[in-house]
Structure formats: structure tokens, C-alpha cells
C-alpha positions as CSV (number, residue, x, y, z in Angstrom):
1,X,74.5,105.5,-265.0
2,X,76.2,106.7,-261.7
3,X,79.4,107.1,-263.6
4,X,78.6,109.2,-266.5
5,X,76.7,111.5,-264.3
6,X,78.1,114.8,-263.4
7,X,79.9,115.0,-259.6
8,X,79.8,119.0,-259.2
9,X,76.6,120.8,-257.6
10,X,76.9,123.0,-260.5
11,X,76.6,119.9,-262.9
12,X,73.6,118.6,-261.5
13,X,71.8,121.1,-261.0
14,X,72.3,122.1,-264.6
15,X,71.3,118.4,-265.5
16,X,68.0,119.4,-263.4
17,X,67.4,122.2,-265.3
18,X,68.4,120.6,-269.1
19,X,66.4,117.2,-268.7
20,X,63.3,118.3,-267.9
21,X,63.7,121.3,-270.7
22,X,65.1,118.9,-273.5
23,X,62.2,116.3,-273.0
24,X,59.4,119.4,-272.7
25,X,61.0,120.6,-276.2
26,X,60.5,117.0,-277.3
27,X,57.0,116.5,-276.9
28,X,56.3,120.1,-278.0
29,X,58.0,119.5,-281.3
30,X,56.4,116.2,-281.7
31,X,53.0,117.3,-281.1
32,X,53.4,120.5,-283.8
33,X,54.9,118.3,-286.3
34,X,52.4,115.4,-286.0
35,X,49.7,117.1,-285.0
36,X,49.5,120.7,-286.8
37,X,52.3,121.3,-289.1
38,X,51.9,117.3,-291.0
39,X,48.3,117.9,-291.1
40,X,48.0,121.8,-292.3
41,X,50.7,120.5,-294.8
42,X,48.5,117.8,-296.0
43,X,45.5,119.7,-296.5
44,X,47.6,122.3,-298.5
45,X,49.1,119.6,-300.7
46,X,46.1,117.6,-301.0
47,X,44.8,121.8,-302.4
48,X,47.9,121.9,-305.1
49,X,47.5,117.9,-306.0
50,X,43.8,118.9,-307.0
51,X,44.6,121.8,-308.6
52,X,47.1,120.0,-310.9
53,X,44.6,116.9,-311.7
54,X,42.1,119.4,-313.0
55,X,44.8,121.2,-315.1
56,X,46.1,117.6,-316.5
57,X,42.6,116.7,-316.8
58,X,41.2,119.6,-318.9
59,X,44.6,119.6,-320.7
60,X,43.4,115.8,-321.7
61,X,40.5,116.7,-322.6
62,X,40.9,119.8,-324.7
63,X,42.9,117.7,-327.7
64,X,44.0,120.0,-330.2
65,X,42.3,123.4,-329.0
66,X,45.7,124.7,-327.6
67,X,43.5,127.9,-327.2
68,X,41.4,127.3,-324.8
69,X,44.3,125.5,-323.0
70,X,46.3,128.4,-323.3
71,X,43.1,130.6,-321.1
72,X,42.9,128.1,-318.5
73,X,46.7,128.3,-317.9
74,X,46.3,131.8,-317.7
75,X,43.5,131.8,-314.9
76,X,45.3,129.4,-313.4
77,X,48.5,131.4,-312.9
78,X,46.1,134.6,-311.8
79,X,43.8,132.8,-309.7
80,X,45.8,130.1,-308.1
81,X,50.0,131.4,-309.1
82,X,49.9,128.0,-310.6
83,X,52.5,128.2,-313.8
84,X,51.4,125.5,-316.2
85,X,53.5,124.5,-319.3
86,X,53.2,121.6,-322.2
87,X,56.5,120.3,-323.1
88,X,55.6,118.4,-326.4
89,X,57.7,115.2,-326.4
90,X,59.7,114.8,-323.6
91,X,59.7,112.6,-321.1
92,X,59.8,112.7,-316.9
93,X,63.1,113.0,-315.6
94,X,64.7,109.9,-313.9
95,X,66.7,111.4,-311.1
96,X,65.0,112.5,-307.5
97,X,66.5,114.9,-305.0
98,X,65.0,114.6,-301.8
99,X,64.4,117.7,-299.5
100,X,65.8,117.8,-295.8
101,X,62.1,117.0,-294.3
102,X,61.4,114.0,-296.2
103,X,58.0,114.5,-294.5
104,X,57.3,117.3,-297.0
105,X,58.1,114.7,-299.9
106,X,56.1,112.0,-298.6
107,X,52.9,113.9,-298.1
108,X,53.3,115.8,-301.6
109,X,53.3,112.2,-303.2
110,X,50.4,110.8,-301.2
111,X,48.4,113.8,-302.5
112,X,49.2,113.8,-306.0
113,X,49.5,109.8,-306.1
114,X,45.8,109.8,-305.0
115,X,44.6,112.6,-307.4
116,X,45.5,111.5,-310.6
117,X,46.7,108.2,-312.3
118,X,49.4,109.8,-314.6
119,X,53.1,109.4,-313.7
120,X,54.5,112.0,-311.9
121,X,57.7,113.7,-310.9
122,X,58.6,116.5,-308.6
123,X,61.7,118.7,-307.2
124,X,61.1,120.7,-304.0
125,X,64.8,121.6,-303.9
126,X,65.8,123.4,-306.9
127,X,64.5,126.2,-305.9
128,X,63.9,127.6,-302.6
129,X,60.3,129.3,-303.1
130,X,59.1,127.0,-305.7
131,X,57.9,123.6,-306.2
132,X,58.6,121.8,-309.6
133,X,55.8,119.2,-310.8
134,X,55.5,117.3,-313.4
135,X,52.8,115.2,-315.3
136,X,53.5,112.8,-318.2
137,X,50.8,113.1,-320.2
138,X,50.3,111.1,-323.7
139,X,51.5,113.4,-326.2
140,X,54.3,115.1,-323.4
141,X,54.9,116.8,-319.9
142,X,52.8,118.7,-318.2
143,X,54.9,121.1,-315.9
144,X,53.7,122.8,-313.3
145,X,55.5,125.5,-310.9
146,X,53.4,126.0,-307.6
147,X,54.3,128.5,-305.1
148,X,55.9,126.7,-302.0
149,X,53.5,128.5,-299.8
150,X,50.6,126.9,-301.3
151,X,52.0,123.6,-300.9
152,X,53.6,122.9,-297.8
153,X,53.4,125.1,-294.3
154,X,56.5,127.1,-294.0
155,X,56.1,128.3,-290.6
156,X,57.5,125.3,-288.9
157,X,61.3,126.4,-288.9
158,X,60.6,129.6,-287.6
159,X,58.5,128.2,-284.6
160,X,61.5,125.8,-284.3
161,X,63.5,129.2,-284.5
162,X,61.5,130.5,-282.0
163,X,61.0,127.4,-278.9
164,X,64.9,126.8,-279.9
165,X,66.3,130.4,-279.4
166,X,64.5,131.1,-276.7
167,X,65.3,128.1,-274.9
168,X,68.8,129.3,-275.3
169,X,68.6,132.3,-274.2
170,X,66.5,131.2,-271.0
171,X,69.3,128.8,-270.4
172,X,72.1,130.9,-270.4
173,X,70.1,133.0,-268.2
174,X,69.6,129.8,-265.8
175,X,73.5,129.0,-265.7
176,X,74.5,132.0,-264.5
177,X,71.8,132.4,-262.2
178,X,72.8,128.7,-261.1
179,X,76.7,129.6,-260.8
180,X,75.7,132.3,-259.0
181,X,73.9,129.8,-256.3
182,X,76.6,127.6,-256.4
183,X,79.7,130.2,-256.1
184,X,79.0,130.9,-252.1
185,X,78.7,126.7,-251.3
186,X,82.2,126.8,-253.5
187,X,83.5,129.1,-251.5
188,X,82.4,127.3,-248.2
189,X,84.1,124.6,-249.6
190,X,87.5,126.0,-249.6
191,X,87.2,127.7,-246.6
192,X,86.7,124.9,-244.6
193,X,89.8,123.1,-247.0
194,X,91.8,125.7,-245.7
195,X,90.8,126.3,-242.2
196,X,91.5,122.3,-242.0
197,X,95.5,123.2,-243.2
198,X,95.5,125.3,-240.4
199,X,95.0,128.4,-243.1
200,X,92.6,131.1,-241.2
201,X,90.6,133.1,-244.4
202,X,89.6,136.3,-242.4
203,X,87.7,137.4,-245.5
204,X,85.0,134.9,-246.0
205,X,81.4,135.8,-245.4
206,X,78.4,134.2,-245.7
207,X,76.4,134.8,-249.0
208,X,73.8,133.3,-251.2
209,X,70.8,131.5,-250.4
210,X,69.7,131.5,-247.2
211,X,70.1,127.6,-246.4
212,X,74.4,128.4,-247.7
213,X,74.4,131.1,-245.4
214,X,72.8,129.0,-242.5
215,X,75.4,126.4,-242.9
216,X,78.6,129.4,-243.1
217,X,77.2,131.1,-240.3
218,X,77.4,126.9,-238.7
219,X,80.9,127.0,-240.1
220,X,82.2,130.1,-238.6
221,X,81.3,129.0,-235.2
222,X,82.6,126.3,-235.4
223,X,85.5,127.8,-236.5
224,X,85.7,129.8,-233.2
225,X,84.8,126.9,-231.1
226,X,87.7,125.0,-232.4
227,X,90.2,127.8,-232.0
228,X,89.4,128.7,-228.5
229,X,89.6,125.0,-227.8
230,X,93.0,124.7,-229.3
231,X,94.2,128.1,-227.6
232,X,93.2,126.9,-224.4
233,X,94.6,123.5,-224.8
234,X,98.0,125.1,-225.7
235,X,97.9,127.8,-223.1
236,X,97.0,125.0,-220.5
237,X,99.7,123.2,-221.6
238,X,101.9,125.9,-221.8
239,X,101.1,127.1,-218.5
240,X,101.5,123.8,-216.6
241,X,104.9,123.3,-218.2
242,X,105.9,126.8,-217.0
243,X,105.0,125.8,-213.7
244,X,106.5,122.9,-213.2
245,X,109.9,124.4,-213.9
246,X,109.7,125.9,-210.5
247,X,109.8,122.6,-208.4
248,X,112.0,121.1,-210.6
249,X,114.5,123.9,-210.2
250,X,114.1,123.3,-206.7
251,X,114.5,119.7,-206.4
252,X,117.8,120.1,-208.3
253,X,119.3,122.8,-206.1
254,X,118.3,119.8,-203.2
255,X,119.8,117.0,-205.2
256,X,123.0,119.0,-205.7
257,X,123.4,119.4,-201.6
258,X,123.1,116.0,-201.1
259,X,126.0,113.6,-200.4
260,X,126.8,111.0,-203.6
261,X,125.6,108.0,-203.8
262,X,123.6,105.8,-206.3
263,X,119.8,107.3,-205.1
264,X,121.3,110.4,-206.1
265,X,122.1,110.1,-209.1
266,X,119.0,108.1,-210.3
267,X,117.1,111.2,-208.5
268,X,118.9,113.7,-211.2
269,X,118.0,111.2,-213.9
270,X,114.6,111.5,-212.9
271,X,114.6,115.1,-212.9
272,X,116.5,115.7,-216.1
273,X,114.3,113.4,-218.1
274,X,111.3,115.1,-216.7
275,X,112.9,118.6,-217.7
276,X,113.7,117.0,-221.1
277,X,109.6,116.3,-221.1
278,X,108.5,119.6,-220.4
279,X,110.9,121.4,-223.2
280,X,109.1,119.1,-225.8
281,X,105.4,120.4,-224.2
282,X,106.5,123.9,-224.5
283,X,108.1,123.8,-227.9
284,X,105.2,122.1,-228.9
285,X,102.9,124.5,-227.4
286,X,104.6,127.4,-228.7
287,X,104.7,126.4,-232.4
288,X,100.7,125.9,-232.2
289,X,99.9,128.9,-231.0
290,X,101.0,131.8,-233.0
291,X,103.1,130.8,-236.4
292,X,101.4,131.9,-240.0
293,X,100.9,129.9,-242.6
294,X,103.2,130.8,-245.7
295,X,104.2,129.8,-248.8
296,X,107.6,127.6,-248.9
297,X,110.3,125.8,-250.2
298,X,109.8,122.3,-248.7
299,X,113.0,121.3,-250.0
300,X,114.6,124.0,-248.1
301,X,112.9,123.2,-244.4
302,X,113.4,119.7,-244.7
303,X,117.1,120.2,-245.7
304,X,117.7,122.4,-242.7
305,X,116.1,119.8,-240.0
306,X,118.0,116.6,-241.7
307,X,121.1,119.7,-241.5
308,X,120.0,120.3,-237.7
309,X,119.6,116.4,-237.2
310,X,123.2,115.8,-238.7
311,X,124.7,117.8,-235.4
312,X,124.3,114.3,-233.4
313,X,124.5,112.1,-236.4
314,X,126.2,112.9,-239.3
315,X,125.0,110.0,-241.6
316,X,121.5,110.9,-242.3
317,X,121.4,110.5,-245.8
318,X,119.2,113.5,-248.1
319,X,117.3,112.9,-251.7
320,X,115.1,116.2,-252.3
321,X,113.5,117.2,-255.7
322,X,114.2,121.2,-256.0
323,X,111.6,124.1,-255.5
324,X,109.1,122.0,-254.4
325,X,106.4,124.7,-252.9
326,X,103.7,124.2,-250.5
327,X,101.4,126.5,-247.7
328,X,103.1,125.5,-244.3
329,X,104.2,126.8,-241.1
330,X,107.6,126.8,-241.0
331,X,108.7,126.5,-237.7
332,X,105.8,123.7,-236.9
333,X,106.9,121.9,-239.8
334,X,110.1,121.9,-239.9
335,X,109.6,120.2,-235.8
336,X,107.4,117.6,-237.5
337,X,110.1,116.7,-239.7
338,X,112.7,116.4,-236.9
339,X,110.5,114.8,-234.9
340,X,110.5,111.8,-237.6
341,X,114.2,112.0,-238.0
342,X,115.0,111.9,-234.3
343,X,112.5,109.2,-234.2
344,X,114.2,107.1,-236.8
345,X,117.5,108.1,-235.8
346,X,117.2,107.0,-232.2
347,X,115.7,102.7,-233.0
348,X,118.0,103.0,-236.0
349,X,121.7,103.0,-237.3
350,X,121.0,104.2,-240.8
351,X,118.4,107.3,-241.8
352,X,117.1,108.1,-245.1
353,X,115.3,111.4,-246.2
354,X,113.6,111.9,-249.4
355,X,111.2,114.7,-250.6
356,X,109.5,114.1,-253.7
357,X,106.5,115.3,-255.8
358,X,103.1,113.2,-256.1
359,X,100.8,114.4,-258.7
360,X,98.8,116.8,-256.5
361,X,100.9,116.4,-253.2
362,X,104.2,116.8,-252.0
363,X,105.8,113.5,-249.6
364,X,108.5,113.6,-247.4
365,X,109.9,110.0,-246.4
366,X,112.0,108.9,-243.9
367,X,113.3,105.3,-243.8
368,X,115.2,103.6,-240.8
369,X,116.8,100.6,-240.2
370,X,115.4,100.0,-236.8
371,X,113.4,97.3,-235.4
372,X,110.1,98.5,-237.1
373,X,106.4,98.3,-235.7
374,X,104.1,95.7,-236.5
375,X,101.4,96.3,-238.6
376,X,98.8,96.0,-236.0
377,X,100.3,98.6,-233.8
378,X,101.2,101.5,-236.0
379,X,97.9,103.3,-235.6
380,X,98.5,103.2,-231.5
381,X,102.1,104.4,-232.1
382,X,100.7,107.6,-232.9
383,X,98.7,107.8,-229.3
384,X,100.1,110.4,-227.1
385,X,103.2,109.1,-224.5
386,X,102.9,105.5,-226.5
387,X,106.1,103.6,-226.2
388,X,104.6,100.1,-227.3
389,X,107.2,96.9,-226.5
390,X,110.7,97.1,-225.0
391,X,111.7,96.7,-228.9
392,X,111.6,100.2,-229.5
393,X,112.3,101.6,-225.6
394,X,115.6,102.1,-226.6
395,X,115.3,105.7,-226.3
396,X,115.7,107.0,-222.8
397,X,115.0,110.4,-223.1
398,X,111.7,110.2,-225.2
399,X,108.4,110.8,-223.8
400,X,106.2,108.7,-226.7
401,X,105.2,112.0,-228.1
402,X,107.3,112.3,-231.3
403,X,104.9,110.2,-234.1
404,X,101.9,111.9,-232.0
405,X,103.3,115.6,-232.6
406,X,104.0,114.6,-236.8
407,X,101.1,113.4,-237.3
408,X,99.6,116.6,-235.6
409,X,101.8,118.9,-237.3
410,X,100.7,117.0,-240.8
411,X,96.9,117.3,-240.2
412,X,97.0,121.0,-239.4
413,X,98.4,121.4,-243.1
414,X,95.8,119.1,-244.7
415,X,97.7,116.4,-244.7
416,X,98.5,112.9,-242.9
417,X,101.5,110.9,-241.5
418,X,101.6,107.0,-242.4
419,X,103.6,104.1,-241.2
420,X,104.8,100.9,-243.2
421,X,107.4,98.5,-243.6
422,X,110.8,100.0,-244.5
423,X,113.1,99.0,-247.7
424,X,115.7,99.3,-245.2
425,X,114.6,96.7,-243.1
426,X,112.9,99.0,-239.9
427,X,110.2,101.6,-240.4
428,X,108.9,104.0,-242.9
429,X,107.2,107.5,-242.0
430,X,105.7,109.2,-245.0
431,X,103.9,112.6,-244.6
432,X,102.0,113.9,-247.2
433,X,100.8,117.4,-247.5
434,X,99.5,118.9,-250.5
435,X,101.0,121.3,-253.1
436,X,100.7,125.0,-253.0
């Protein structure tokens, strides 16, 4: 049952709201029909069925006096609008039409079945405020035209009218009250979506019930908690990378007075690769903290970082599909991308680059020919300063922050950064993002 059932508040709620009504209507109907409206129609055909015995009966037993006949038709048609005719000859008819409520038929022929022993046919379609019955008799038919009032109860539609068109109207009424309760947990909804893509709404406010409101008023400060924590952890960041540079210059000037000789130089290669360190803090630091969020051209970004890339090595190879749009920062992402390029380009000979569509999301791919990671170590790849085996310590100058800084970069858009096995041989690095 779970998978036919609706997934949306507003569904189930709504589902609350019709069940209950649908099987209340139910019951309601099938207590007026079964218990009222069948049994009022009985008595009243049970009336017209004894009405139309007496009439065949005195018809019977008048014989030839067509007169006094005649006077009892009459006070039948005054006194009970009971038309009465003697069709010398003929014969019942031998087709039926049965009405919509075959309810109405049955009871009709329980009550004149019971009242008289004479065949008998009936119509209760032909026309719409009439009944047409019928009595063989010996020497004819008998036909009788009873108002439908007197035989059935004709009230029952128009209660059905009635429980049915209100329970429409109430309905309505309780779908837009209900779209109305879920609209703010909707909202919510996105909100967070966005705030989690690194999109800031500065228009959302809480509204609706007061539980919703609770939990956006919970959202909002969490909101803030997370940003101060992010600011500081940037500015920290920032700020100890900015210090540093003042020691380093330092030990430089130092190194540069000193006579040559092989502690030297592996002095300045400590000091350039820790310089080469703190330029990857700081750029990451400063593309965290104050970059909007637009929409973009992926296409466009990632063909100027594979453009930017090419500088160093000119065979990266490109495959983008055109005007591919999405809600990025560009300068953060377009560092995510080079980050996965430099990374494949340094434990590789051969880089690929492809941007494609994916239903709802957008991937960008990036294929090397390197030695690869194995399955059970990709997830640590992406731990801050992680360098794994000597396999992939080729590269000297990085500081095991590259995957770490993609990944991030991918999550702050909503999105994620996956490793697998390469058709080139070495490693694959997809990040998806969604679609604008």
C-alpha cells in the first residue's frame, strides 16, 4: 500500500481529510437508502399496488355495467390522481425498461406481485412524472397512470444533491485552507535547499502554524550559527596564513646571506613549499568568504580552468555540452574545477574533461591516466592534507588539500564529488551539482 500512497504533506493530509469524509458519506447514504428512503418507498408502493387491486377488482366485478366503472374511474382520478383506462383486447407488452435505481423497480413489483394475482406490466421511465401500470385482465388491459410522487419517494436525489454538494464545497474550502498550512513548511524546505548550495534567501520569514514557525525560527539560527562558524574558520585561517608570511619572508632574506651548500638549498625548498601551502589557504579562504552565488554558464567556467590548466600542459583534452546553466560561485568553482585538473594532471600523463547534462543535474568529469586510488581509500583521499601511499606522492608541491577543497566547493552548491575507477586506466573525479 506504501507505494500508491501519496509522498507530499499536502497529499496526505488531504488523504486525512477525504478518507474519513468518503466513508462518513458511505454509511450516511447507506443508512437513508436502507433505512428511510427503501422503506418510505415501500409503504408508498405498497399504497398505489392497493389502489390498483381495488380498481382491477371492482373492474372484475362490474361485468358489463361500464357505467358504474366509468364513476369509480372518475373518483379515482379526483380522489387518488389515479388515471384508469380499459383497453378492450390487447394484450401486456413484452418489452421492460428498467429505471437507473433498480431499487424502485423491485419494490414496485413486490407490492403489486403481492396485491393481486393478475399479470402485470409497468414503465417507470417513459415519462419522468409518471408511472405506467398495467393489468391484464380477462376481456383486456387495465392501464393505470399513477403520479410518481404517490409511488416512490423522490426526495432521495436531492438529499444526495444536498450531502454531495456540500461535501464539495466544504472540501474545496479544506484544500485551500490545507495548502495554505503546507505553503510555509514548503517554503522551509527550499530555504534550507538553498542555504545548503551556499544560496543565502534574505527574504524568508517564518509563517503559518505555530509548530512551522518554531522549527523556521530553529532554522534561522542555525543558519547564523553556521555562518559565524564558517566566517570564523576562514578568517582564522586567513589570518594565520597572513601571519606566517612574515617569518617566512624573514627566513628567506637569512637563507639568501648564507654561503651555498646542499643545507641551503634544501632550507629554500622547505620554505618555498611551505609558501606554496599558505597561497592555497588564502585562496581558499578568500573564495569562501565573500563570492555570490549567480546564475552561469558551466560550460564557460570549466572551459576557462581546463584553458588556465593548459598553460602548464597543453594536452588536457575538452568535451562540454553548450549553455549548460546552473547557481554557482564562480570564482569558487571554477578553483574546484582546477583543483581536479591539477590533481589529475600532476599522477597523470593524459587528462580528460567532459561536462554533460544528467536529467536534473549537471556533471563535470575528469579522467586521468594515473596510478588511481583503491577503492577502499577514496573516501580518506578527501581528508584534509591526505597523501595516502608513495603511489600518488609524486607531487612535490601539493599539500593533500586539492580533493578536500572540490569536494568542499561541490557541497556548498548542493552537490557532491565522487571517485571511481577510470576508463583511462587511473582515476575518475565526477562532480555533480544540480541544474539552475
Amino acid at each position: 500500500m506504501k507505494r500508491y500512497l501519496p509522498k507530499s504533506l499536502f497529499g496526505r493530509s488531504l488523504l486525512i481529510f477525504v478518507v474519513p469524509v468518503a466513508v462518513m458519506q458511505g454509511l450516511i447514504a447507506w443508512a437513508f437508502f436502507e433505512e428511510h428512503w427503501e422503506t418510505v418507498t415501500q409503504r408508498l408502493s405498497e399504497g398505489v399496488a392497493g389502489d390498483v387491486a381495488l380498481m382491477t377488482e371492482f373492474f372484475e366485478n362490474s361485468g358489463e355495467d361500464r357505467a358504474a366503472f366509468e364513476a369509480m374511474a372518475d373518483s379515482a382520478y379526483r380522489n387518488m390522481q389515479l388515471s384508469v383506462d380499459f383497453r378492450e383486447g390487447e394484450l401486456l407488452p413484452t418489452s421492460r425498461r428498467s429505471s437507473f435505481f433498480r431499487t424502485l423497480d423491485r419494490t414496485l413489483r413486490r407490492s403489486l406481485t403481492a396485491s393481486m394475482d393478475n399479470p402485470v406490466w409497468f414503465d417507470t421511465t417513459r415519462y419522468p412524472a409518471y408511472v405506467d401500470i398495467r393489468v391484464q385482465t380477462d376481456t383486456g388491459v387495465l392501464r393505470f397512470i399513477a403520479v410518481r410522487e404517490r409511488v416512490f419517494a423522490t426526495t432521495g436525489h436531492i438529499f444526495l444533491l444536498w450531502l454531495f454538494g456540500a461535501t464539495a464545497l466544504l472540501s474545496l474550502v479544506s484544500v485551500i485552507f490545507i495548502r495554505n498550512q503546507v505553503k510555509p513548511i514548503r517554503r522551509l524546505a527550499d530555504t534550507a535547499k538553498r542555504f545548503g548550495r551556499g544560496e543565502d534567501d534574505t527574504e524568508f520569514k517564518p509563517a503559518g502554524a505555530r509548530e512551522v514557525r518554531e522549527a523556521a525560527h530553529a532554522f534561522i539560527d542555525m543558519r547564523q550559527r553556521i555562518t559565524r562558524h564558517l566566517d570564523q574558520r576562514t578568517s582564522m585561517l586567513a589570518g594565520v596564513s597572513h601571519d606566517l608570511r612574515t617569518p617566512l619572508t624573514r627566513l628567506k632574506l637569512q637563507l639568501a646571506l648564507m654561503p651555498d651548500g646542499q643545507e641551503r638549498d634544501d632550507a629554500i625548498s622547505d620554505v618555498s613549499e611551505m609558501e606554496h601551502m599558505l597561497e592555497e589557504y588564502l585562496a581558499f579562504a578568500r573564495g569562501q568568504v565573500s563570492e555570490e552565488t549567480i546564475e552561469a554558464d558551466v560550460s564557460a567556467l570549466v572551459t576557462e580552468a581546463v584553458e588556465a590548466a593548459r598553460r602548464s600542459d597543453p594536452g588536457i583534452a575538452l568535451a562540454a555540452e553548450a549553455d549548460i546553466r546552473a547557481n554557482v560561485r564562480p570564482g569558487v568553482f571554477k578553483r574546484g574545477i582546477a583543483n581536479l585538473i591539477a590533481n589529475a594532471c600532476a599522477y597523470g600523463t593524459t587528462c580528460e574533461v567532459s561536462v554533460r547534462r544528467q536529467k536534473r543535474r549537471l556533471e563535470i568529469i575528469v579522467d586521468d591516466d594515473g596510478p588511481g586510488i583503491p577503492a577502499d581509500k577514496r573516501e580518506e583521499a578527501f581528508k584534509p592534507f591526505s597523501r595516502l601511499d608513495e603511489a600518488r606522492n609524486m607531487n612535490r608541491e601539493g599539500v593533500g588539500l586539492g580533493l578536500a577543497i572540490a569536494r568542499d566547493v561541490a557541497r556548498g552548491h548542493g552537490g557532491e564529488v565522487e571517485l571511481s575507477e577510470s576508463p583511462l586506466g587511473g582515476l575518475r573525479a565526477v562532480m555533480r551539482l544540480p541544474l539552475a
